[in-house]
C-alpha positions in Angstrom: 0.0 0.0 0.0 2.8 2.4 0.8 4.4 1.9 -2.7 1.0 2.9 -4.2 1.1 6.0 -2.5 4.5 6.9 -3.6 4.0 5.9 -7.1 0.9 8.0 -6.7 3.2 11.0 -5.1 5.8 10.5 -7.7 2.9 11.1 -10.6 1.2 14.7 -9.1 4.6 16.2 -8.7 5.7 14.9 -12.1 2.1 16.2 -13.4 2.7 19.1 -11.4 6.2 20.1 -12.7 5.0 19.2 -16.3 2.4 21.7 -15.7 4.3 24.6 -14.5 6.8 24.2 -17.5 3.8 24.5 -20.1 2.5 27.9 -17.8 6.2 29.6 -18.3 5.4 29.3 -22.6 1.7 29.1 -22.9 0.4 32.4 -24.2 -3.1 31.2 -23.7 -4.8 29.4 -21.1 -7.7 29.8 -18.8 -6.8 30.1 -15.3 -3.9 30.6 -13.0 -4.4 33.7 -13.3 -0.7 33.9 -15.5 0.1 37.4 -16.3 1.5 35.7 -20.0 -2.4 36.0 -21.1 -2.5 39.4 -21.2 -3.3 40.7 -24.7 -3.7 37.4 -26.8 -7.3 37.5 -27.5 -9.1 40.1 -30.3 -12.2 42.0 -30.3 -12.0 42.9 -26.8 -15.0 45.2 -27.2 -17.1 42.2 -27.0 -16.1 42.2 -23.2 -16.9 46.6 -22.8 -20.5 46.3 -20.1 -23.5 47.1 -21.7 -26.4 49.0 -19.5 -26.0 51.5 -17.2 -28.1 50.2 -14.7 -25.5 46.9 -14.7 -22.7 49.1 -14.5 -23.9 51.1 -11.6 -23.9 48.1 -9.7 -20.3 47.4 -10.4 -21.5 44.5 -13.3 -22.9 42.2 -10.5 -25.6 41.6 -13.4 -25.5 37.8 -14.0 -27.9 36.5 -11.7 -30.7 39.7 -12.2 -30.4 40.4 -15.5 -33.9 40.9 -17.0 -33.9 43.0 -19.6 -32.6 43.4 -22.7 -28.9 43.8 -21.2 -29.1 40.7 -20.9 -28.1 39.5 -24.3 -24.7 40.7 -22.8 -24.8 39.9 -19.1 -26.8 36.3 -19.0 -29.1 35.6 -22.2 -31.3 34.0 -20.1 -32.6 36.8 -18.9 -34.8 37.3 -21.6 -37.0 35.2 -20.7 -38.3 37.6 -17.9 -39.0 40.4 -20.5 -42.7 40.8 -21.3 -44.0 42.0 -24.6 -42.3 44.5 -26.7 -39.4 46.3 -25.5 -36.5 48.1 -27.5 -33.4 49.5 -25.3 -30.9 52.0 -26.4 -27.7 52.6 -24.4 -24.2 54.8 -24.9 -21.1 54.6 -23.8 -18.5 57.5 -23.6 -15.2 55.3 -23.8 -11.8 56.5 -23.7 -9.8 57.6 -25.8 -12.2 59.4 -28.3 -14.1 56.1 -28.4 -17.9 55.0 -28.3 -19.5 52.3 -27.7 -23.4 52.0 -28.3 -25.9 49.2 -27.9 -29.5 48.8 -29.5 -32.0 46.0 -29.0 -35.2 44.7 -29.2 -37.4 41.3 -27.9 -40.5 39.9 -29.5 -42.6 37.6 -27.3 -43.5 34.3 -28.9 -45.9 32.2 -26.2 -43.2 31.0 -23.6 -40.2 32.3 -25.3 -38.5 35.3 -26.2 -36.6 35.9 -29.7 -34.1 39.1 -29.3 -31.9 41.2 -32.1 -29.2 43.5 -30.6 -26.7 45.2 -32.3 -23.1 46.9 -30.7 -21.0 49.2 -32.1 -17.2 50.5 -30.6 -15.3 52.8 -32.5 -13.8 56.0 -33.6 -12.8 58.5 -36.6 -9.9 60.3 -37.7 -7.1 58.4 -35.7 -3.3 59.6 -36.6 -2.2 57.1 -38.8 1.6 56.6 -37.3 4.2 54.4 -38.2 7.7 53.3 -36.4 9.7 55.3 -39.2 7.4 58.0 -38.8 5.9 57.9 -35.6 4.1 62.0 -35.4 2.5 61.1 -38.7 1.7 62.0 -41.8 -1.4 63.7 -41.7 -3.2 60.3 -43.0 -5.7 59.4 -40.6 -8.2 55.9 -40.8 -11.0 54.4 -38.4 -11.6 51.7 -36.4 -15.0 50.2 -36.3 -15.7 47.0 -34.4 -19.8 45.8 -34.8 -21.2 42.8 -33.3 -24.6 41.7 -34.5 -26.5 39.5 -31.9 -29.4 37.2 -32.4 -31.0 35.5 -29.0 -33.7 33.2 -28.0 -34.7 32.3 -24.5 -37.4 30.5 -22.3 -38.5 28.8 -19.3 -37.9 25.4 -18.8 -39.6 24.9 -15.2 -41.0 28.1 -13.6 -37.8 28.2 -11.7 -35.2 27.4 -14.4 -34.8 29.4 -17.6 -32.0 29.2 -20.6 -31.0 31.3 -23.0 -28.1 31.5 -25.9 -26.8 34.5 -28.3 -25.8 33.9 -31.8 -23.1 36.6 -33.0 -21.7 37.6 -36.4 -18.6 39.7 -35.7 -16.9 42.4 -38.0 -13.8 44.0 -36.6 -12.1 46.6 -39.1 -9.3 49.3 -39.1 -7.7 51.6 -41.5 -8.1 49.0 -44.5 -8.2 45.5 -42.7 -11.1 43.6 -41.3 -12.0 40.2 -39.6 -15.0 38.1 -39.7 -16.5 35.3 -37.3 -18.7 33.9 -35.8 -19.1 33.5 -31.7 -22.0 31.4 -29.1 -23.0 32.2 -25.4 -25.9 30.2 -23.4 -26.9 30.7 -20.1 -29.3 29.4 -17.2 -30.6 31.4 -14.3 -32.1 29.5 -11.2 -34.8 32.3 -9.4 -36.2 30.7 -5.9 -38.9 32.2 -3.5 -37.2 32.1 -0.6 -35.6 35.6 0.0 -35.7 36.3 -3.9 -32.7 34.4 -4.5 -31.2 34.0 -8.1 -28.0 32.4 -9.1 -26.6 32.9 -12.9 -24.1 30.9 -14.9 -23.4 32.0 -18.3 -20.6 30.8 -20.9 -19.6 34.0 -23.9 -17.8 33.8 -26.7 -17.6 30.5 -27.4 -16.4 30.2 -31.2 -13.0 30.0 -33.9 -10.3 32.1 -33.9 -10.1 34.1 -36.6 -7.8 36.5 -39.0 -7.4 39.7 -40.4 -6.9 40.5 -44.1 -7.2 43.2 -46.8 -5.5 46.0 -48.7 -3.0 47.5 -46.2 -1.9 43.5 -45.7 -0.6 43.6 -49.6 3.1 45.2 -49.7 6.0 45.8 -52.6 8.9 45.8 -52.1 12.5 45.2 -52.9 13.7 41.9 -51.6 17.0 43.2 -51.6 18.2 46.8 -51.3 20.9 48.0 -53.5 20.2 45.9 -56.4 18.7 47.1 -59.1 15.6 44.7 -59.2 12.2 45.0 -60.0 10.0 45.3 -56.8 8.2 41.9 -55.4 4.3 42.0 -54.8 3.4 40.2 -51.6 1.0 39.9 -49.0 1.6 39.9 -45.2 -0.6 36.8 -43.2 -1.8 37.8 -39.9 -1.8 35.7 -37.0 -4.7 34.1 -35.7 -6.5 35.4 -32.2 -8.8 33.9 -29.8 -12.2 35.5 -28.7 -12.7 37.0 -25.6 -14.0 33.4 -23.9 -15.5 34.6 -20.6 -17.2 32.7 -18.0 -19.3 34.0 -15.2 -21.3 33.4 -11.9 -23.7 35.1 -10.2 -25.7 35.0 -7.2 -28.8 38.0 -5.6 -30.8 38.8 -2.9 -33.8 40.6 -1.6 -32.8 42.0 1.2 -35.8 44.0 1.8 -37.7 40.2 2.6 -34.3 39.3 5.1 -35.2 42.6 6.9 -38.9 42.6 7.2 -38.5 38.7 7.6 -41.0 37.6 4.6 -40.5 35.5 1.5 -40.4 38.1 -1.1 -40.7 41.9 -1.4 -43.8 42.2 -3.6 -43.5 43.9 -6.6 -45.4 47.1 -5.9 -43.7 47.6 -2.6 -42.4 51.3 -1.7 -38.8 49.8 -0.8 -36.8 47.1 -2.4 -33.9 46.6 -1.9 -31.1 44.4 -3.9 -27.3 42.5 -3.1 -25.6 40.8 -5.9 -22.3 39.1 -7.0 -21.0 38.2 -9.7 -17.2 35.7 -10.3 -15.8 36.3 -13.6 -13.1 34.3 -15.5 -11.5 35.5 -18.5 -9.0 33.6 -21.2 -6.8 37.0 -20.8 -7.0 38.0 -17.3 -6.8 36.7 -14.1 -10.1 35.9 -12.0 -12.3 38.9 -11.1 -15.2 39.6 -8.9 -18.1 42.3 -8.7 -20.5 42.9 -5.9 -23.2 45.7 -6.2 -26.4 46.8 -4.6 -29.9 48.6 -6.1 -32.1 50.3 -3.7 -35.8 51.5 -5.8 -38.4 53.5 -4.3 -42.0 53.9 -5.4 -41.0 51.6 -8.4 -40.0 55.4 -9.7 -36.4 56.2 -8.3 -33.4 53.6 -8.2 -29.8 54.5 -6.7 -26.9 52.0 -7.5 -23.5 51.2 -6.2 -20.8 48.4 -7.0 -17.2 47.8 -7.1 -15.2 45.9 -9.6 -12.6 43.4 -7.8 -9.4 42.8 -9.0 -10.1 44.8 -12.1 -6.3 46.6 -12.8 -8.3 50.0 -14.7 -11.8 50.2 -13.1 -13.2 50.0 -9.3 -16.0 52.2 -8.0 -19.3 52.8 -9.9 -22.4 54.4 -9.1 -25.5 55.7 -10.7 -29.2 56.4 -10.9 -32.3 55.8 -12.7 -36.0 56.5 -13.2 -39.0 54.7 -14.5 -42.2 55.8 -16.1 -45.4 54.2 -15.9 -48.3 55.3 -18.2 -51.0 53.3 -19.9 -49.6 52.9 -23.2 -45.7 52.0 -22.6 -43.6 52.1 -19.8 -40.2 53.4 -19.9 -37.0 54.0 -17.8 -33.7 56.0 -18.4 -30.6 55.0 -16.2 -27.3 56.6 -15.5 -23.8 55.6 -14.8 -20.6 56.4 -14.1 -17.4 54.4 -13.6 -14.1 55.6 -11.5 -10.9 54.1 -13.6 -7.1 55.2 -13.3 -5.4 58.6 -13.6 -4.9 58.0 -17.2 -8.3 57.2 -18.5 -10.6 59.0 -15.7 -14.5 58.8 -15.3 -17.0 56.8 -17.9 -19.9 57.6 -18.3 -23.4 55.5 -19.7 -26.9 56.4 -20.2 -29.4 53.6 -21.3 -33.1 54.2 -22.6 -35.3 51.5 -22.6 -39.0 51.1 -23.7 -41.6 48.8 -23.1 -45.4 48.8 -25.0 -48.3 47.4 -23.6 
């Protein structure tokens, strides 16, 4: 028996050793937390927060998401949206940047068919070189869209699921990238104490390429010699998408206070805790935790704080709702603390529902 032990010893550190060799040249992996990730996957925009009301509370979003955010946050969250609803938000990004989302849901008997589109970009960007690096005058753009198909439903009245399609377009000066990318969810919503737990898998798909005109180069093989000039084109290197993994977990705290099952839904006070564990393929493990307070069903504040996060932390914001007989709608505020270099974002979502 002893010898099985140390033959089983022998094996986990040799796994163990094995391992830590592949983490010092492995440029991609997903956990560990290996600082070597940094910067190997593309189209990061697809990881930017969409909804000011999410971002107020710090992105603790995965378990509460229902509305149309949550083609970002936890498709499943769908499922909770009634009728016909359209949502519009903006994004003041860094760096002479925007980032914009629009959506809408149809309601089909038990399930919910959604079409969202997000934009992140900007104009007139010095185009710099290493031989010339204050430029020419030249300038070019960057636009990144992301077109988003989504279908969710219940399966018990509990449980529901949910899942995005995606066709990606990524494009600077001249160059652009296609692909395709997946995410499915589930959220888990109980009576007792309003508790919901979240689990949601994004950007599940191929790696993919760049190509186009500024990719095709001539040029003399060899200087000096009189020789005609060679056409050729440059190959990119592949990248991975942005695959991200999170769980999350809310509470009423409103019913732990007053010591009842659930706060009901026209109450004067509710009150919300969430929080969310994120994984990234490029970054080392984060967490959010963030809180919602509403009163009336007309006036929200929100707080939350990104953990472990190297660019933001602290985010707060508010929002009001409208209620009228024809449509309701709600307009939501938010703005994010980040580093000395990049300063304050802000966000402002509109969303609309019909009757």
């Amino acid at each position: 028996m002893k010898s099985l032990y140390k033959i089983a010893l022998i094996a986990l550190c040799g796994f163990l050793i094995t391992q830590n060799s592949k983490s010092e040249t492995t440029i991609y992996q997903t956990s560990q937390g290996d600082i070597t990730r940094s910067g190997v996957v593309g189209v990061s925009f697809l990881k930017i927060p969409i909804g000011a009301q999410a971002v107020a509370m710090g992105g603790a979003y995965t378990a509460i998401a229902d509305d149309l955010t949550s083609m970002f946050w936890n498709p499943a969250g769908l499922a909770s949206v009634q009728g016909y609803q359209a949502n519009l938000s903006y994004s003041q990004w860094f760096g002479g940047f925007s980032h914009n989302f629009a959506s809408g849901v149809i309601s089909l008997g038990d399930y919910r068919v959604g079409f969202g589109l997000i934009s992140f970009g900007a104009n007139d960007i010095p185009f710099t070189t290493i031989e010339d690096p204050t430029g020419s005058g030249r300038t070019y753009s960057v636009s990144d869209v992301c077109l988003v198909t989504s279908f969710a439903g219940k399966i018990t009245n509990e449980f529901t699921f949910g899942a995005n399609f995606k066709y990606i377009n990524s494009a600077f000066s001249n160059v652009s990238s296609n692909g395709i990318a997946f995410d499915i969810g589930t959220k888990y919503e109980s009576d007792w104490k309003g508790l919901r737990l979240g689990f949601v898998l994004s950007n599940l798909g191929p790696a993919q390429n760049y190509s186009g005109q500024d990719l095709n180069q001539v040029k003399s093989l060899v200087s000096g010699l009189n020789a005609a000039p060679v056409d050729f084109s440059l190959i990119s290197a592949q990248y991975q998408l942005p695959l991200t993994f999170r769980a999350g977990m809310g509470v009423d705290m409103m019913s732990i206070v007053e010591n009842t099952d659930n706060t009901a839904q026209d109450a004067d006070h509710k009150w919300t805790v969430a929080a969310d564990f994120i994984t990234m393929a490029d970054a080392k493990e984060q967490g959010a935790i963030g809180t919602e307070y509403v009163w009336n069903n007309l006036l929200a504040l929100r707080a939350g704080y990104h953990l472990g996060h190297d660019t933001f932390g602290f985010s707060g914001g508010v929002g009001l709702n409208y209620t009228s007989g024809m449509f309701d709608g709600q307009i939501d505020y938010a703005i994010s603390t980040a580093n000395a270099q990049i300063g304050l974002i802000n966000r402002i979502s509109i969303g609309i529902a019909l009757k």
